[in-house]
C-alpha positions as CSV (number, residue, x, y, z in Angstrom):
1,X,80.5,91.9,77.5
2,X,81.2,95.6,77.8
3,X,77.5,95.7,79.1
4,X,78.5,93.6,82.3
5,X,81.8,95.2,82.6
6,X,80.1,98.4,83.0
7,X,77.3,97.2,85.1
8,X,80.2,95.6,87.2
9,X,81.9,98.8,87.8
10,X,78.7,100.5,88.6
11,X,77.9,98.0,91.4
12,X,81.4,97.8,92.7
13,X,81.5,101.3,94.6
14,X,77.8,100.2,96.3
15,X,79.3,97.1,97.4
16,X,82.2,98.8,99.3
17,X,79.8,101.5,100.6
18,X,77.4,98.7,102.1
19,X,80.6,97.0,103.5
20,X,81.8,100.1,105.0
21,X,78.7,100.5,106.9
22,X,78.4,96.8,108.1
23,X,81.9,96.8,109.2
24,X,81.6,100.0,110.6
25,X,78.2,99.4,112.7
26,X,80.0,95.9,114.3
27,X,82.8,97.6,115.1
28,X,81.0,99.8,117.3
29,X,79.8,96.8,119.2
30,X,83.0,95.0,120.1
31,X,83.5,95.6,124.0
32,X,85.9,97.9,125.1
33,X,86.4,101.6,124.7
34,X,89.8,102.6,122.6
35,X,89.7,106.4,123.9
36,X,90.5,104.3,127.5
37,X,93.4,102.4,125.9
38,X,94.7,105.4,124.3
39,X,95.1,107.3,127.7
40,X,96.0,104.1,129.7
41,X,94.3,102.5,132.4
42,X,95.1,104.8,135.3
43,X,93.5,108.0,133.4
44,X,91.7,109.8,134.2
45,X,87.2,110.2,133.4
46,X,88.1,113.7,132.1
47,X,91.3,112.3,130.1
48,X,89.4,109.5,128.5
49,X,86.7,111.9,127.7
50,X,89.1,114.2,126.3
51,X,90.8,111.0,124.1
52,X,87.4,110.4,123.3
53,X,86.7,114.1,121.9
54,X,90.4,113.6,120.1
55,X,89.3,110.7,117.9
56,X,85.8,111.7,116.9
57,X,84.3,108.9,119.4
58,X,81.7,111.5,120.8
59,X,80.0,111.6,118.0
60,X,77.0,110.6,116.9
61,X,76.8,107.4,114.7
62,X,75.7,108.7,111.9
63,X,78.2,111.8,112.1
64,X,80.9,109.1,112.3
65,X,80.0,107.0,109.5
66,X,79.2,110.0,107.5
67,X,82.8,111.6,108.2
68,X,84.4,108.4,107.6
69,X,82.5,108.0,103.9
70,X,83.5,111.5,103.1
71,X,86.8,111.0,104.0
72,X,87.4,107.9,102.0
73,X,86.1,109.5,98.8
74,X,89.0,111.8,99.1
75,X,91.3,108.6,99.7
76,X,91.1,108.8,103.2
77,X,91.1,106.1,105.9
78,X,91.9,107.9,109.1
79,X,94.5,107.7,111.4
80,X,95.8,104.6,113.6
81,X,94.4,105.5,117.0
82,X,97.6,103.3,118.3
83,X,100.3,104.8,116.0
84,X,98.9,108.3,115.2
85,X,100.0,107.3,111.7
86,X,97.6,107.4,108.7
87,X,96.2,104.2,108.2
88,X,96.6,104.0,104.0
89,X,100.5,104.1,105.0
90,X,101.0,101.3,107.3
91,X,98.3,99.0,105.7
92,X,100.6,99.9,102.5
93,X,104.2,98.8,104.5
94,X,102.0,95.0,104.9
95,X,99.9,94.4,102.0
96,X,103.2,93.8,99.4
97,X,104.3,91.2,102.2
98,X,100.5,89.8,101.9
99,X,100.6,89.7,98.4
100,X,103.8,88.1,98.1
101,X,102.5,85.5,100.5
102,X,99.1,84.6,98.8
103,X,100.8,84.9,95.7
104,X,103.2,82.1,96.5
105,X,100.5,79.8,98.1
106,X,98.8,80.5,95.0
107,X,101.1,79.2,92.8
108,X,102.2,76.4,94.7
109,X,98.3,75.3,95.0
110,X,98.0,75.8,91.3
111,X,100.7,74.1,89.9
112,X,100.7,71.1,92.6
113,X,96.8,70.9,92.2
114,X,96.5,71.1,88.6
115,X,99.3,68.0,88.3
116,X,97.6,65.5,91.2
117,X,94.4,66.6,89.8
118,X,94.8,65.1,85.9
119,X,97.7,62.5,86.9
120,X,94.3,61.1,89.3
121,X,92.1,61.5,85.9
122,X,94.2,60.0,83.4
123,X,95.0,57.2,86.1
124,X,91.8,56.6,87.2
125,X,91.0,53.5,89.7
126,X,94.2,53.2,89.8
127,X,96.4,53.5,93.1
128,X,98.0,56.7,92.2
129,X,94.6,58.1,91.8
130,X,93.5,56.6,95.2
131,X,97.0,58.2,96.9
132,X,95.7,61.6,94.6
133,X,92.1,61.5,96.6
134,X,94.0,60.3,100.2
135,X,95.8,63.4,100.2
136,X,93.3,65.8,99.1
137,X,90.6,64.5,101.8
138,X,93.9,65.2,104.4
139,X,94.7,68.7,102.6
140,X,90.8,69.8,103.0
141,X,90.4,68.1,106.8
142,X,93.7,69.8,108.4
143,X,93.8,73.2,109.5
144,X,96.5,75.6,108.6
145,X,97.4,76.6,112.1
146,X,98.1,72.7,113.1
147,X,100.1,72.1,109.8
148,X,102.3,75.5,110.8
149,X,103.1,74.5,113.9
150,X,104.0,70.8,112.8
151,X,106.1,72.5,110.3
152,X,107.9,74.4,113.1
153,X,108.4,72.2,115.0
154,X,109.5,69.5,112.4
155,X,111.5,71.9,110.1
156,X,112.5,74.6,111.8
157,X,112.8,73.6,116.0
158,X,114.2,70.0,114.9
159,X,115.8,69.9,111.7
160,X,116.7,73.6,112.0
161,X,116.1,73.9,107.7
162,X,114.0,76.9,107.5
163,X,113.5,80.0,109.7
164,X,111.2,79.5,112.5
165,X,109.1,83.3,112.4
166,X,109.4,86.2,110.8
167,X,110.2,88.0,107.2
168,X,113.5,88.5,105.8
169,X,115.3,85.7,102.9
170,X,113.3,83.3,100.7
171,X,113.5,80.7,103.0
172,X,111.2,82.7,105.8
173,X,108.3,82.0,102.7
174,X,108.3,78.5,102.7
175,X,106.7,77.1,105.5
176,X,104.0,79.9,105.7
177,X,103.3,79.6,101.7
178,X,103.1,75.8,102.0
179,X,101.2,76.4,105.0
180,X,98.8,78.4,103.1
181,X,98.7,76.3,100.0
182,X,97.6,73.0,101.4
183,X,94.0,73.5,101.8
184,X,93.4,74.9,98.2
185,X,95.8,72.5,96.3
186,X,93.3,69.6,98.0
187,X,90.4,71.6,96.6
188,X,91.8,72.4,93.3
189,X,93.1,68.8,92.7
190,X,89.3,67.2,93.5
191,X,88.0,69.4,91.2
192,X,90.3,68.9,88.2
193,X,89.6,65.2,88.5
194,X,86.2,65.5,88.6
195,X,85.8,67.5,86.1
196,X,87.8,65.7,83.9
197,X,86.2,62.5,84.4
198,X,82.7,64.2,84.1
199,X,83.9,65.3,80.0
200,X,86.0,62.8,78.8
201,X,83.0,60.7,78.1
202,X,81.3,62.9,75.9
203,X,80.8,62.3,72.2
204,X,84.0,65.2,71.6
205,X,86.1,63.3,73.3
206,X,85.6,60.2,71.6
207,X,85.5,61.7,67.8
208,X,89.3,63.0,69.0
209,X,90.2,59.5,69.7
210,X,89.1,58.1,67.0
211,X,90.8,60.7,64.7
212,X,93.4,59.1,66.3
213,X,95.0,61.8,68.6
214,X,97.4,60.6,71.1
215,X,95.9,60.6,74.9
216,X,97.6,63.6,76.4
217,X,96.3,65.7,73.2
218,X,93.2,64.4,74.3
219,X,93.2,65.4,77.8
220,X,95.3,68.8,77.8
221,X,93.2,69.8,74.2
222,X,90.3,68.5,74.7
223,X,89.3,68.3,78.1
224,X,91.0,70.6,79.8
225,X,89.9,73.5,78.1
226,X,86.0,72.8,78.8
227,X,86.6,71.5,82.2
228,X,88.1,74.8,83.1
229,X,85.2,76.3,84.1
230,X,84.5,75.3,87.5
231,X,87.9,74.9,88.3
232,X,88.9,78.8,87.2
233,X,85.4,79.7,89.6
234,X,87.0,77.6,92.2
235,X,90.3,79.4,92.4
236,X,88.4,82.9,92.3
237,X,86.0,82.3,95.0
238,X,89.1,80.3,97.0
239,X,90.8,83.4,97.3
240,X,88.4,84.9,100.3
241,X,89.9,81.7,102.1
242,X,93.2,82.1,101.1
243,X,93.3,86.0,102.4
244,X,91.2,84.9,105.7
245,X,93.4,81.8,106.1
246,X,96.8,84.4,106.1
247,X,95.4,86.1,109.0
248,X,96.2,83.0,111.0
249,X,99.6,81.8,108.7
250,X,101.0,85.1,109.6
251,X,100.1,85.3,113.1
252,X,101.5,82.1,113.4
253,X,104.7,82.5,111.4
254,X,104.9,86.8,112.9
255,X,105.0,87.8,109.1
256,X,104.1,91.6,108.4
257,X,101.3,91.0,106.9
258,X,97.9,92.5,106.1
259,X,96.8,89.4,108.7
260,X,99.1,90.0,111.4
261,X,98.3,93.8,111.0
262,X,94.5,92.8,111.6
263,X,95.1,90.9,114.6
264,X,96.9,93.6,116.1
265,X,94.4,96.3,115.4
266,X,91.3,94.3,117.0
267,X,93.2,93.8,120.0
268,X,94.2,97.5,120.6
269,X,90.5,98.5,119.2
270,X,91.8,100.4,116.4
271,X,88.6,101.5,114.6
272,X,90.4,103.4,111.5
273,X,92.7,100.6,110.8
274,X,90.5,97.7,111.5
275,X,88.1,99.3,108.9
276,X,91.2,99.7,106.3
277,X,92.1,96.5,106.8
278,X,88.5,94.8,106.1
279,X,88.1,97.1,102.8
280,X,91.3,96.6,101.5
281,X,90.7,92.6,101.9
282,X,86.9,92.9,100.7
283,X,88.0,95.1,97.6
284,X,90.8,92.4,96.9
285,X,88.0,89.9,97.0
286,X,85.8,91.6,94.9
287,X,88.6,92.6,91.9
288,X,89.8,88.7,92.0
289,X,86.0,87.5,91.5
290,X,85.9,90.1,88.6
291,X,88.6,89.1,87.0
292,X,87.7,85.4,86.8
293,X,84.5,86.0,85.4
294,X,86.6,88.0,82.6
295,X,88.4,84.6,82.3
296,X,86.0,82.4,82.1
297,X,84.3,84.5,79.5
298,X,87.6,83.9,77.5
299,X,87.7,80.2,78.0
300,X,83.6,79.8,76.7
301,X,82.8,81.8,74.8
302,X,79.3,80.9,74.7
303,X,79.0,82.9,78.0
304,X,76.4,85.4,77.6
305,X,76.1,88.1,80.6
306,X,72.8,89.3,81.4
């Protein structure tokens, strides 16, 4: 185990450094020319130019990516072409208000997908299990952007219950947390019941009934713990959906989020923060994955890492 960790740790600055450079060759291929929105449309060739000169655009490729690497060794990810701010301190003012978001869809997915997901198993065939599967084939067809704007327009334009946009008391988090949630609490609850249902036929299971355990020893004891597997790998790898799906939740809802932050950047062509914003998420990505192998590890032992 400390083997892997270490090999894990070794890999994990090469990963961000080949990240760095894809994000950073694409970027240089989106149309338009950020030195031009800088100085406005009416500048001038020679003011452009000069823009251009300003933030390092004149550069060769190479120069650029090898100033940018340099500098993020020393903690540095530039400066916001459109705020003249450095980029670590406004990705920092939005990435709590990310957190707290994905955080909440989290839990919400969690706890509403781990309960449909064994009430369907225990109750199998029966027509709380098919209502259980109904609403999970719903949850993974529907996008998140048309179940916002039904909750807008249901909760906030027409009932007038909730906040319709922006960040400020608890009740600005629902609708964008639920929002967020209902794709992987569809996910989570198919895989609980089917993993349940593929174990509690084996031999394991039927020795604990016939010691004479009570059914929901059986199923929390028993079967949950070796059916955790797949569903523990689900929830890591869901998170790279949950972060990409908050770039449209908090456009949608204007929260002041890492997504919303995003958005804005491509549109003005903000190379520095657009490249903060990608390795920020990517490194999120890559610690959540980590730790759920670490998990998993704990829940089977048996695990050997090679």
């Amino acid at each position: 185990m400390k083997t892997y960790i270490l090999k894990r740790l070794i890999l994990f600055p090469i990963i961000l450094i080949l990240a760095s450079f894809i994000i950073f060759a694409v970027l240089r291929f989106i149309p338009g020319d950020p030195a031009r929105l800088m100085a406005g449309l009416k500048a001038s060739q020679e003011d452009v130019q000069m823009m251009r000169e300003r933030i390092g655009l004149d550069k060769s490729f190479l120069s650029q990516y090898g100033l940018f690497i340099f500098n993020l060794i020393k903690g540095d990810l530039g400066v916001s072409i459109r705020s003249n701010k450095p980029v670590i301190n406004e990705i920092g003012k939005c990435f709590l208000n990310t957190f707290i978001l994905v955080l909440s869809s989290y839990i919400i997915a969690i706890v509403l997908g781990f309960v449909a997901g064994m009430l369907a198993a225990i109750f199998q065939n029966t027509w709380l299990d098919n209502l259980v599967i109904f609403f999970a084939m719903i949850g993974a067809s529907t996008p998140n952007f048309w179940l916002a704007l039904m909750g807008m327009s249901l909760f906030s334009v027409k009932f007038r219950i909730l906040p319709l946009m922006g960040m400020g008391t608890w009740k600005h988090l629902v609708l964008p947390s639920i929002s967020l949630a209902f794709y992987p609490t569809a996910l989570i609850a198919r895989m609980i019941r089917s993993s349940i249902l593929e174990v509690i036929w084996k031999d394991y299971i039927k020795t604990a009934r016939a010691k004479g355990l009570r059914e929901i020893v059986v199923y929390f004891k028993h079967a949950l713990r070796n059916a955790l597997i797949p569903i523990v790998t689900l929830i890591g790898l869901n998170f790279g959906s949950l972060i990409g799906g908050a770039v449209v939740t908090e456009s949608v809802f204007n929260w002041p989020g890492l997504g919303k932050l995003l958005v804005d950047s491509i549109t003005y062509r903000d190379y520095p923060l657009i490249q903060g914003c990608f390795l920020v998420t990517i490194t999120s990505v890559i610690l959540m994955n980590f730790i759920v192998d670490l998990i998993i590890a704990k829940i089977d032992p048996q695990i050997s890492f090679k």
